[in-house]
Every structure is written in C-alpha cells, then in structure tokens.
N, C-alpha and C positions, 0 to 999 in steps of 0.2 A: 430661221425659216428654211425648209427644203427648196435647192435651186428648181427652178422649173424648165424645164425641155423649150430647145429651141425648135419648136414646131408648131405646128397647126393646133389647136385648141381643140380638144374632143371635148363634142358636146351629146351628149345620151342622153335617152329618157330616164333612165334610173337616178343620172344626177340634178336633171330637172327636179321629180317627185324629190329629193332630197332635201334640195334648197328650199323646195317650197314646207318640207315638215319644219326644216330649220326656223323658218320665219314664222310657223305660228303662232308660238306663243306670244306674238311682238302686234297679232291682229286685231285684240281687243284694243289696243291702242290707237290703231292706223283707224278704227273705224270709228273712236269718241272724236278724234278729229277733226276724222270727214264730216261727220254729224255737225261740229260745231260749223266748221265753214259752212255746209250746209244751210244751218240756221240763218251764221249772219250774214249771206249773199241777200238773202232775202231783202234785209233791212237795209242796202246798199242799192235797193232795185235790180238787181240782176233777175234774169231770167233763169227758168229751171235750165235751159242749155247752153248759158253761159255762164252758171257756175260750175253744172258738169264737165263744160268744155275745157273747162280753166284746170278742173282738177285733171280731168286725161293728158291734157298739154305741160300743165307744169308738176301738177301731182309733189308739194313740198310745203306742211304744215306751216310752218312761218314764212317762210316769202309768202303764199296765198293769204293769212292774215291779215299782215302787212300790204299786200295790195290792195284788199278791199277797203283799208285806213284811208290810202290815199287814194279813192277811186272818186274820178268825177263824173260828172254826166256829160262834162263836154269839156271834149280833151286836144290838147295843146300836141306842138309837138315837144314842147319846154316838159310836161306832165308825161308825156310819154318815156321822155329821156329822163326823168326823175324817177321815174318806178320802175326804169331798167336798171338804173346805177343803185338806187336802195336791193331792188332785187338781187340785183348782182352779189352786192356787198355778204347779204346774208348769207348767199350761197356759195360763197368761195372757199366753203371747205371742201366742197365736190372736188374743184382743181387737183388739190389734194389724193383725195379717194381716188381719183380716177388714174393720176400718175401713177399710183401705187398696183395699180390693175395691167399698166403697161408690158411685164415682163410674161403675163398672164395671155394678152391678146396680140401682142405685135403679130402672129402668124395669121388670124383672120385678113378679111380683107379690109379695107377703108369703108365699106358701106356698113360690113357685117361691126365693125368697131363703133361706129355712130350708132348704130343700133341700138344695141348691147348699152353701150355708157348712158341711154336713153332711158334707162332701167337700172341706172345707180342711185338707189336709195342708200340712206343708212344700213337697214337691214341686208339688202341682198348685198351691201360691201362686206360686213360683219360673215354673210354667210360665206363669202368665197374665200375671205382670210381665212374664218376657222378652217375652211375644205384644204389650202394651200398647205396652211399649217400640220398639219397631219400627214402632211405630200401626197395629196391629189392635185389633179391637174383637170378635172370635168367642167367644164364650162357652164353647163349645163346644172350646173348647181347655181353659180350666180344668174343665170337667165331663170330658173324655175321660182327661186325667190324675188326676184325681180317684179315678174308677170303676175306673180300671185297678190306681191304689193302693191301693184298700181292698179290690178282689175276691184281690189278689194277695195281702195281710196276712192274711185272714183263712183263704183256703186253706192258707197253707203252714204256718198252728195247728196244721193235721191233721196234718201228719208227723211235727209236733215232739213235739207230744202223744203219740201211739205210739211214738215213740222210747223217751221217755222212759218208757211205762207198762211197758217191755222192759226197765226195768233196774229188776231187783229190790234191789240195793246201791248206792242212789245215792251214797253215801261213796266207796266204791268208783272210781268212775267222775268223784268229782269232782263230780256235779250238783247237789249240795246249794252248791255254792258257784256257781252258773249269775249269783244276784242281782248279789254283788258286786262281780263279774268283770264283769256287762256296765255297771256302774254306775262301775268303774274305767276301763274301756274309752270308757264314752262320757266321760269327765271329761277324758281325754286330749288329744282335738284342741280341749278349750275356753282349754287352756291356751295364756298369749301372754306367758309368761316374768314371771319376778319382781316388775318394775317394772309389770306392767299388772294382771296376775291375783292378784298375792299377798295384797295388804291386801284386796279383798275376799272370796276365801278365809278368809283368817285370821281377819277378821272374821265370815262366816258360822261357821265351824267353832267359834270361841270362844263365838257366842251362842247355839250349836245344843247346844252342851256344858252351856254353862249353865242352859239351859232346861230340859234333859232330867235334871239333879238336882234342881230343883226344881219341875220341874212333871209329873205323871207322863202318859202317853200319848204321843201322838206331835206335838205341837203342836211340840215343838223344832226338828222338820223344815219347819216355816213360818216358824218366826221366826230358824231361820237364815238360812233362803232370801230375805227381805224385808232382814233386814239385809245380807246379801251383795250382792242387789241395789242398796239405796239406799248403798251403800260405794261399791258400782261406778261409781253415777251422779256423786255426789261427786267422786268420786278422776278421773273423766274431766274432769271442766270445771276442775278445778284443773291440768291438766297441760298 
C-alpha cells in the first residue's frame, strides 16, 4: 500500500460522491437488513422511534439483532452490562478497522476523528482502503460512503417497522422466526468447509453450551464467541 502524507486529510466533494458510488452496489443489502430489523423491533415492542433511533445510534446488522434477542422490558443494570459486553464482543472487529484508518486521519482533529470513525461501517472501510490502495489520500471518500450507509440503514427501519406493525399474526406469517433466519443466513457465507471452520465452530458452540448451563444470562454468547475466535487463531498458525 502507498505511504500516506503526514498531513491534514483532504476531504472534497468529488471524493465524497465517490465513496458513496463505491458503496452502492453493497445498498441492496444494507437495506434487506434494515427491513428485517425493522420487522422484528416490532415484535420486541419497540417503538417506531426507538427502533429508528437504535438504527441512527448504532447502525450495525448483528449487534442490532442481537440486542433485540436480549431486550427486556425492564432492565437491570446487570441487563444493561450484558448487552454492552455481548455488543461489544460482536463488534470488536471495528477496533481493528479503525486502527487501520489511523495513518489516514491522525492529521484531523480529535473531534473531527470521533466523527468520522462514527461512520465506520464495513463498506465505507472497504471503500477508503480501495481509495488508499490506488494512492489517494481523499477523506472525503470514506465519509461519502459512510453517510450514504447510515442515511440509507436507518431510513429503510421505517418500512420495515410498518410492515411488520401490519401483521397482526406474526406466527402466522413467520416473523417471529425473522432473528434466527437472519442469524442462519449470515452464518452461511462465513463458512469455509470443515477443515477451516469446524473446530472453531464446534469449539464456540460447545463452550457457549456449557456456559449457558451453568451460568445463567447471556454471558455464554461471549464466551463462546472468544473461544471460537481464539480456536480460529490457533487452528490457523498450526495449518
């Protein structure tokens, strides 16, 4: 990858409009999503503006999911600390992404960088590596794809939400089952056949089993999730 200039970060409208062409072909996706969360806020009793809300504030397919699994009606601070540590867990590939962004933004300021990382999705990561890659340095391509990803998430909340407030039998219709169909669905393209995915699978899956008899809440969905991962890292350097 091209070094990048120890300077101020140009940000242009031409590399706005860029990042945001970059990401569209990635919108029919952002917005079956949003639809689905959409749907099953509904079925979780959330409101139309706080599942909107939820999507502007965190705007991230699986952690939102996953929070609506564990959402109560009346919450702890025990429940609270549970859906931040599950949340977390999920999202700690961000950490990642975003360190990687570093060499990119160190010149903005401290506000302008919380900003910005504010607006790290997958795709506006994806877009500013390709821009880097090629040796650009526009900023303005990761914030155009950014903005364009998260105005696009959180509007299409709204259809999904009224869809789903239209169906008075969500058994009926299947919507009760929205979670684990999309949580099957996304599990499907992570798979890389037996020999690569299995033992960490079977490892998370066994110690998320075991947790969750002996420990009650949802903590077993972290401690699979860490043993899955540290399986993963393992099983890769031995191979």
């Amino acid at each position: 990858m091209p070094p990048i200039p120890d300077a101020r970060p140009v940000v242009t409208g031409a590399g706005c409009l860029l990042g945001a062409r970059i990401v569209a072909p990635s919108l029919p996706g952002v917005i079956a999503f949003a639809f689905a969360f959409g749907a099953a806020s509904v079925q979780k009793g959330l409101t139309l503006w706080e599942a909107v809300g939820m999507s502007m504030v965190l705007t991230a397919g699986a952690s939102q999911m996953l929070s609506l699994e564990l959402w109560r009606e009346t919450w702890t601070l025990g429940a609270l600390l549970t859906i931040a540590a599950v949340t977390s867990a999920v999202n700690a590939r961000f950490v990642l992404m975003g360190a990687s962004l570093q060499p990119w933004l160190k010149g903005a300021s401290l506000p302008a960088q919380a900003g910005s990382l504010f607006l790290l999705f997958e795709a506006s990561w994806l877009a500013a590596e390709r821009h880097r890659a090629e040796g650009g340095r526009d900023a303005g391509v990761f914030l155009g794809a950014g903005l364009l990803s998260w105005t696009v998430w959180w509007i299409a909340t709204i259809p999904g939400y009224l869809t789903g407030a239209l169906v008075t039998d969500p058994k009926r219709y299947a919507l009760d089952l929205v979670l684990p169909f999309f949580f099957a669905a996304f599990a499907v393209p992570l798979w890389r056949g037996v020999g690569r995915s299995g033992p960490p699978w079977l490892v998370a899956g066994l110690v998320a089993l075991a947790v969750q008899a002996l420990v009650p809440g949802y903590l077993f969905i972290v401690a699979g999730a860490l043993a899955g991962a540290l399986t993963g890292a393992c099983h890769r350097e031995h191979r």
